[in-house]
DSSP file (Angstrom, degrees, kcal/mol; ACC not computed):
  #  RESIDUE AA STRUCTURE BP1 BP2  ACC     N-H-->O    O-->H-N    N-H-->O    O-->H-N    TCO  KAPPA ALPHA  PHI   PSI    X-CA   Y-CA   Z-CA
    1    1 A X              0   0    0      0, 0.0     0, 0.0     0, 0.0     0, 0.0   0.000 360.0 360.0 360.0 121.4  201.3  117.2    3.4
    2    2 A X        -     0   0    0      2,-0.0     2,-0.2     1,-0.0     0, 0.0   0.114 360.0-162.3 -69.6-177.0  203.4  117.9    6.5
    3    3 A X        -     0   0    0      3,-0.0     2,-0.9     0, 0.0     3,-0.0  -0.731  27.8-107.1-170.9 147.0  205.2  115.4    8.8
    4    4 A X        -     0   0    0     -2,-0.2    17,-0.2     1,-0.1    -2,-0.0  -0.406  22.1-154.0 -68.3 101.4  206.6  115.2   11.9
    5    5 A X  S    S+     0   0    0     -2,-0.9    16,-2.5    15,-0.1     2,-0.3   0.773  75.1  20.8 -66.2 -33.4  210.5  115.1   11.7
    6    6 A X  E     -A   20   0A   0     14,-0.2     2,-0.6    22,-0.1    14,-0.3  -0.874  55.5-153.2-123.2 171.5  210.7  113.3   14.8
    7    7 A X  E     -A   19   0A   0     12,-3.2    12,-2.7    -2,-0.3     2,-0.2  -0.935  15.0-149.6-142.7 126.2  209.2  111.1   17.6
    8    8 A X        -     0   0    0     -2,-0.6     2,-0.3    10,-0.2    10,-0.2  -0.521  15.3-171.7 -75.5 139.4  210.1  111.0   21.0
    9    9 A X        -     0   0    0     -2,-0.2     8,-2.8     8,-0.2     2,-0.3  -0.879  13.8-153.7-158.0 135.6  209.7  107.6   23.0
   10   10 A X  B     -B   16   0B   0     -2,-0.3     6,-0.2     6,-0.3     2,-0.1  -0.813  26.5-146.9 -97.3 120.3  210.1  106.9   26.9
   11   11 A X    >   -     0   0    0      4,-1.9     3,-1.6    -2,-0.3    30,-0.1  -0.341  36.5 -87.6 -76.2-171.6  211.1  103.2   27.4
   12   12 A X  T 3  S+     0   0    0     28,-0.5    29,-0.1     1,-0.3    -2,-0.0   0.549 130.1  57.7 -81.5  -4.6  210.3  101.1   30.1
   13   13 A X  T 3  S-     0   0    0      2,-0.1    -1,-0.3    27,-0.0     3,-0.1   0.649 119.6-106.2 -69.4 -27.5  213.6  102.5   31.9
   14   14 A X  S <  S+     0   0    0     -3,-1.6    -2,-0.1     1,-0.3     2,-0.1   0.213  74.2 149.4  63.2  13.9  212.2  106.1   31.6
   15   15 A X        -     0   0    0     -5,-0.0    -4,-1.9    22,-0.0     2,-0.4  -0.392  43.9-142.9 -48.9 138.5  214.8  106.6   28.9
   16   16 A X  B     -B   10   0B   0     -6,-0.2     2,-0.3    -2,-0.1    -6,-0.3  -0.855  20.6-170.3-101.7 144.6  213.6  109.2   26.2
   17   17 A X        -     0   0    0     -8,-2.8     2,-0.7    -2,-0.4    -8,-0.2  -0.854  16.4-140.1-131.6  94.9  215.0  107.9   22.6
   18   18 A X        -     0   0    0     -2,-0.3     2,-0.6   -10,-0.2   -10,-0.2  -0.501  12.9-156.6 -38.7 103.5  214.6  110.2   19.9
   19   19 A X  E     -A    7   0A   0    -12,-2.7   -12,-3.2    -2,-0.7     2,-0.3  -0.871  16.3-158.1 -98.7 113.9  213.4  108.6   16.2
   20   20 A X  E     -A    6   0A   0      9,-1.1   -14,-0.2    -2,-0.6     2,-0.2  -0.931  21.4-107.9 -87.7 140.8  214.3  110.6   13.5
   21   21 A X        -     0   0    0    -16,-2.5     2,-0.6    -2,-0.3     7,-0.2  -0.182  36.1-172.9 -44.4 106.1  212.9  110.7   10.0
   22   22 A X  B   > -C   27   0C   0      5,-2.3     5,-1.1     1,-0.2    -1,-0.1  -0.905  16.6-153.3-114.7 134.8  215.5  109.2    7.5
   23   23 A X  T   5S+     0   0    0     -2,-0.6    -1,-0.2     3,-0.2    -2,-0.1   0.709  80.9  58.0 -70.3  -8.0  214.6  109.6    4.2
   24   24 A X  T   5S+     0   0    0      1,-0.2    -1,-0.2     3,-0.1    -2,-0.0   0.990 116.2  29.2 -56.7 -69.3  216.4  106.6    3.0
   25   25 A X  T   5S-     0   0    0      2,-0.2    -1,-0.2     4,-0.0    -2,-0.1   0.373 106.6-137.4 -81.3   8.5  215.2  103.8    4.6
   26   26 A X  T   5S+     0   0    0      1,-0.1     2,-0.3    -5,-0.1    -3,-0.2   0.877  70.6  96.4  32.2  76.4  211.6  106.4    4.8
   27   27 A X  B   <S-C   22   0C   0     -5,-1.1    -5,-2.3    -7,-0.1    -2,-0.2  -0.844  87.5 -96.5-173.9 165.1  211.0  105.4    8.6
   28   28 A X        +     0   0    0     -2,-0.3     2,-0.3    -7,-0.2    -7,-0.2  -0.193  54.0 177.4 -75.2-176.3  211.7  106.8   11.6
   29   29 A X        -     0   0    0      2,-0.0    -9,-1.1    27,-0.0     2,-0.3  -0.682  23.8-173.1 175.9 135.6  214.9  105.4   13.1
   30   30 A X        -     0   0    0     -2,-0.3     2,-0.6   -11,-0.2   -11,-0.1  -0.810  17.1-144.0-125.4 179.0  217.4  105.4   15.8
   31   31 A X        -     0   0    0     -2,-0.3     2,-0.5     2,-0.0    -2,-0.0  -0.952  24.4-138.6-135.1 148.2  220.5  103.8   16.3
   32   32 A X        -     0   0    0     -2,-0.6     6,-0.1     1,-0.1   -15,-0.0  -0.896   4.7-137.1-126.7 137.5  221.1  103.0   19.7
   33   33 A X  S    S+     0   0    0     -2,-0.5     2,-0.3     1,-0.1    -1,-0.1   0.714  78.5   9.1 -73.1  -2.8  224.7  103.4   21.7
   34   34 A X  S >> S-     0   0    0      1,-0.1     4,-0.9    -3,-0.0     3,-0.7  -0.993  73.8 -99.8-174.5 149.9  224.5  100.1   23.5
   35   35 A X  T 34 S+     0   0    0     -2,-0.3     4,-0.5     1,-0.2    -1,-0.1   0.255 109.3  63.0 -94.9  37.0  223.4   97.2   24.0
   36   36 A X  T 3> S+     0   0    0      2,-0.2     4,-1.7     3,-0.1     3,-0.3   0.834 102.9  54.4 -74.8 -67.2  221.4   98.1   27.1
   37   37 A X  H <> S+     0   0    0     -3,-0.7     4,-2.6     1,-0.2    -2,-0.2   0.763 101.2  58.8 -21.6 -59.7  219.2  100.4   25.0
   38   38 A X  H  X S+     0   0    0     -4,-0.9     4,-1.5     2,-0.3     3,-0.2   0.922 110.7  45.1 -35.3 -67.3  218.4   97.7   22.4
   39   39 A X  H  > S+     0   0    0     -4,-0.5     4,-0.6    -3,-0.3    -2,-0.2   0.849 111.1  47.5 -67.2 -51.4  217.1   96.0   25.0
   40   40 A X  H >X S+     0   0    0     -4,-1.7     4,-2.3     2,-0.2     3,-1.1   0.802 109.9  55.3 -40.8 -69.7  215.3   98.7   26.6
   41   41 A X  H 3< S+     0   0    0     -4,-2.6    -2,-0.2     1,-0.3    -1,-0.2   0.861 106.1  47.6 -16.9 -81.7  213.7   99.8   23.3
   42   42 A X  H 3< S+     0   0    0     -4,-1.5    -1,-0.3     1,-0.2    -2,-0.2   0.392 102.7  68.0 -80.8   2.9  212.1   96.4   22.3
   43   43 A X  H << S+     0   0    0     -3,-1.1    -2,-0.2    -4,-0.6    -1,-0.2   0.851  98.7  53.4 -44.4 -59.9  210.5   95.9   26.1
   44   44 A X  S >X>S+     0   0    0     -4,-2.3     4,-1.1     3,-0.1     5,-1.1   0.462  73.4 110.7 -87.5  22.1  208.3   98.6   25.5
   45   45 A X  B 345S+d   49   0D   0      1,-0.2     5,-0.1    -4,-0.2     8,-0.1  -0.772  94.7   4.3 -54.8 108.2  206.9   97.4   22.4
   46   46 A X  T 345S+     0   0    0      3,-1.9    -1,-0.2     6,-0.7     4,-0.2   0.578 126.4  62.6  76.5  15.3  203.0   96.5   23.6
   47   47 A X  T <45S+     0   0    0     -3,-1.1     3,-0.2     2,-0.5    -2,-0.2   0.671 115.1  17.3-135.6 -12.7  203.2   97.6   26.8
   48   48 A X  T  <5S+     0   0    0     -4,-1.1     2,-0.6     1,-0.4    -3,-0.1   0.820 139.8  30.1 -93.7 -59.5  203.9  101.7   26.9
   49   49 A X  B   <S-d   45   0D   0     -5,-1.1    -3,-1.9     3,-0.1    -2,-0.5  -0.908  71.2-171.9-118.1 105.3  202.7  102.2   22.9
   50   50 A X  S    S+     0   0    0     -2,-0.6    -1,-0.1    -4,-0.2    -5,-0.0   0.744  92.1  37.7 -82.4 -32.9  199.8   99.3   22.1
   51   51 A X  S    S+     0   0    0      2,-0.0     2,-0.2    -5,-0.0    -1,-0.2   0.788  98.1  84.4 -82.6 -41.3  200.2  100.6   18.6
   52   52 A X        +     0   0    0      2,-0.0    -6,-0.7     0, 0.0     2,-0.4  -0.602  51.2 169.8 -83.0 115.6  203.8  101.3   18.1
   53   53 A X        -     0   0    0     -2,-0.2     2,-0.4    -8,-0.1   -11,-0.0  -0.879  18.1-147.3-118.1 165.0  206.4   98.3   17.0
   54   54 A X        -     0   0    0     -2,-0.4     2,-0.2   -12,-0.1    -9,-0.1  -0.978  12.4-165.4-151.9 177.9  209.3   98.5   16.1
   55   55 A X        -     0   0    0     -2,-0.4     2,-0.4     0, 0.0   -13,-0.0  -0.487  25.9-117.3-120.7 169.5  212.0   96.6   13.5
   56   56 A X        -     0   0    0     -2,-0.2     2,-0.3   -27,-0.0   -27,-0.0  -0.996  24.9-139.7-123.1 139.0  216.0   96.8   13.0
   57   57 A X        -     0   0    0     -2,-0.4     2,-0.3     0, 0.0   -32,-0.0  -0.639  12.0-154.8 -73.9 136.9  217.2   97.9    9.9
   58   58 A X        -     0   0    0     -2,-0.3     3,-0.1     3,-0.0    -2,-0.0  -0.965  15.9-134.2 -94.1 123.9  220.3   96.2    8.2
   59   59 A X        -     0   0    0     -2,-0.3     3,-0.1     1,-0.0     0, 0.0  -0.457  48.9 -79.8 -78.8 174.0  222.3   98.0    5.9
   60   60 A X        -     0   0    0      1,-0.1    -1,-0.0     2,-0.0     0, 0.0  -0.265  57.5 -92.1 -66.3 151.6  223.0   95.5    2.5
   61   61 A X        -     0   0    0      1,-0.1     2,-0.6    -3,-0.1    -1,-0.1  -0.043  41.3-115.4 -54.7 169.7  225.5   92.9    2.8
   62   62 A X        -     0   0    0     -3,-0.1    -1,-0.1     1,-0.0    -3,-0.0  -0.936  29.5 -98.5-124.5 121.5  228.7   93.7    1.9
   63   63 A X        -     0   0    0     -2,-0.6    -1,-0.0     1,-0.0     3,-0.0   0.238  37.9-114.9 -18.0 125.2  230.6   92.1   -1.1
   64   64 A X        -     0   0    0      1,-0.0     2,-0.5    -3,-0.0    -1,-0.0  -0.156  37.3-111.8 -37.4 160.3  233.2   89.1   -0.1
   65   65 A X        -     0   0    0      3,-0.0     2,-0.1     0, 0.0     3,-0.1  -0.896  37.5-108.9 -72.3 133.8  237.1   90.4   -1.0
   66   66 A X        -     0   0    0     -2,-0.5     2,-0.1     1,-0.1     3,-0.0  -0.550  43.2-101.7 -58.5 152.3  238.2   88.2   -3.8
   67   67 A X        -     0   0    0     -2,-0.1     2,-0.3     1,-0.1    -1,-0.1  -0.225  41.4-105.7 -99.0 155.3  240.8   86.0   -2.3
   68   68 A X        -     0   0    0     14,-0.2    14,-1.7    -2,-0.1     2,-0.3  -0.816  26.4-133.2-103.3 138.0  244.8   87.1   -3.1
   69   69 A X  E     -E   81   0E   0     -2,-0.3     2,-0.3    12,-0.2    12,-0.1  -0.970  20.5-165.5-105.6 109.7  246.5   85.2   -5.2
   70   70 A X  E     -E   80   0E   0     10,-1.1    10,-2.8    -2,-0.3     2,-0.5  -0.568   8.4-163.8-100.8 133.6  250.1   84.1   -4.2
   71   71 A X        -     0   0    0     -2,-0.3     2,-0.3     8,-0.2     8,-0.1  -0.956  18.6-160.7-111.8 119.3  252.5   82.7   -6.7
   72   72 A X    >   -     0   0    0     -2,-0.5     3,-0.7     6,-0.4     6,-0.3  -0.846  26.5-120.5-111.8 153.6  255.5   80.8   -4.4
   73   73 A X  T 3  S+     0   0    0     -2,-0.3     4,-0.3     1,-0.3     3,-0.2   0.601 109.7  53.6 -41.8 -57.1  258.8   80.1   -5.9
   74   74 A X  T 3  S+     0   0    0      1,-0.2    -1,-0.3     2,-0.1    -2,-0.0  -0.201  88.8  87.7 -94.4  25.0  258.3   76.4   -5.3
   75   75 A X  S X  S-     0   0    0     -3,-0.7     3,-1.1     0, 0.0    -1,-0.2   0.130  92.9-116.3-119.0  36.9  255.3   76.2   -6.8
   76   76 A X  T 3   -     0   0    0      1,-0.3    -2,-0.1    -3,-0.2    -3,-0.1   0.874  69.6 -75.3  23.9  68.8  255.6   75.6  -10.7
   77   77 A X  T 3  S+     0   0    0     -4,-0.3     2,-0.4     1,-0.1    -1,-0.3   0.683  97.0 131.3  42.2  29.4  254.1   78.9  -11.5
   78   78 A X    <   -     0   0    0     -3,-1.1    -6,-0.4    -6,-0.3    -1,-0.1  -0.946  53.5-137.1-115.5 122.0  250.7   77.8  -10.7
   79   79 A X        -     0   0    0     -2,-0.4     2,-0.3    -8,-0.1    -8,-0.2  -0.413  24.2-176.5 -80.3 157.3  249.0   80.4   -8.4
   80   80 A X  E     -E   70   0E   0    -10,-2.8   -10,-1.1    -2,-0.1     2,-0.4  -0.960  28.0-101.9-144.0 179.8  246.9   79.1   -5.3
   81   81 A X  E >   -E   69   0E   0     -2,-0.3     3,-1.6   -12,-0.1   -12,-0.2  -0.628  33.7-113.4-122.4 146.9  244.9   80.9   -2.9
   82   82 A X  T 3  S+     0   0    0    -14,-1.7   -14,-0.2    -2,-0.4    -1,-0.1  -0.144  95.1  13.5 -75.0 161.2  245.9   81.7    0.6
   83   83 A X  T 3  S+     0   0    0      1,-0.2     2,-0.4   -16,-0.1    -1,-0.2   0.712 103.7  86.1  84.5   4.2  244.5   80.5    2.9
   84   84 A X  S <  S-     0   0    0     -3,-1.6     2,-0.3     3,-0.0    -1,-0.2  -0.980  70.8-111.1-143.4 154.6  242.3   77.5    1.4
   85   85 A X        -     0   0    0     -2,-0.4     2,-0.3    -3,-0.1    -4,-0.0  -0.757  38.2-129.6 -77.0 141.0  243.0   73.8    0.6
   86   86 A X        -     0   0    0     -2,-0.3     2,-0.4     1,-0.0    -6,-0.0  -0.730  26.0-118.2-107.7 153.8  242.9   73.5   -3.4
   87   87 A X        -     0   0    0     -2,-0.3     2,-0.5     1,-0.1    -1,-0.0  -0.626  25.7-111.1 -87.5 136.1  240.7   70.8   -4.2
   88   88 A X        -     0   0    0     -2,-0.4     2,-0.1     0, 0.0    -1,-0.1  -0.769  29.5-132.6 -71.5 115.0  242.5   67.7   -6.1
   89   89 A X        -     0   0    0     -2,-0.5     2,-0.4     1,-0.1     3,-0.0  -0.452  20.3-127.4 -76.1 135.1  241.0   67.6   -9.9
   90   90 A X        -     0   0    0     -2,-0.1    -1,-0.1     1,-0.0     0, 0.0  -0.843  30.3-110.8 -74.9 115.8  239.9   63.6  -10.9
   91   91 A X        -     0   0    0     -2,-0.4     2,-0.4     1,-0.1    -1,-0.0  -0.270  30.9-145.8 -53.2 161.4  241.8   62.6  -14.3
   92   92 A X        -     0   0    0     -3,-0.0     3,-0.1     1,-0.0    -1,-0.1  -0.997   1.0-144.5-160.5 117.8  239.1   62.4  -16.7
   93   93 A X  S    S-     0   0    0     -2,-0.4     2,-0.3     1,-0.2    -2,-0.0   0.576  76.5  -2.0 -84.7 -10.2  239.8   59.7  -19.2
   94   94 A X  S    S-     0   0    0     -3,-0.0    -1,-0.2     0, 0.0     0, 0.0  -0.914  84.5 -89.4-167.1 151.0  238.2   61.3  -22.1
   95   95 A X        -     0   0    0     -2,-0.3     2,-0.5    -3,-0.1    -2,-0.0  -0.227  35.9-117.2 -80.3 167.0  236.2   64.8  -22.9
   96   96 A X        -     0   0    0      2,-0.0     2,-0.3     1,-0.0    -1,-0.1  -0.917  30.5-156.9-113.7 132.1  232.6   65.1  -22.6
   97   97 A X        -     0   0    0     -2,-0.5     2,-0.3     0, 0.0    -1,-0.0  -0.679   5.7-147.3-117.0 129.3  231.5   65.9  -26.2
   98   98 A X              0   0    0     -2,-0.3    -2,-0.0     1,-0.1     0, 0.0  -0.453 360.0 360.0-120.1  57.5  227.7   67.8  -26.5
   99   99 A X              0   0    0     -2,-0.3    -1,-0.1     0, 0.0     0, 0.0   0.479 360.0 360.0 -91.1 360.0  226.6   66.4  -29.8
């Protein structure tokens, strides 16, 4: 079974946009240089191509950094992390026992 590696589409500018097959994300897809295009693009959804929508792909989030841990001179050898306030711990007058 054959398929068409790409698909041509005129927006409502008379821009031509060229959708190529990616096998990843399996749909056709373009990336578009600006956001003039974008715009352009999702206008002529239902009014050039009555059939034809189209979506935006997101690539996966990307992992936080784990936060650097600074140990300062004047800081009794307890590290704390830049950039954040450290939350003050409540004395806790006796341990909580799971019997």
């Amino acid at each position: 079974m054959g398929a068409t590696p790409n698909i041509r589409l005129k927006g409502m500018s008379q821009m031509r946009y060229n959708f190529l097959w990616d096998p990843e994300i399996r749909h056709f897809a373009y990336e578009p240089k600006n956001q003039k295009e974008v715009d352009d693009i999702f206008r002529t959804q239902g009014r050039i191509y009555r059939t034809m929508y189209f979506s935006v792909y997101m690539d996966e989030p990307k992992p936080k950094p784990e936060p650097e841990v600074v140990i300062s001179a004047g800081a009794k050898d307890r590290p704390t992390v830049k950039g954040k306030k450290q939350a003050k711990k409540q004395p806790v007058a006796e341990p909580v026992s799971s019997e």
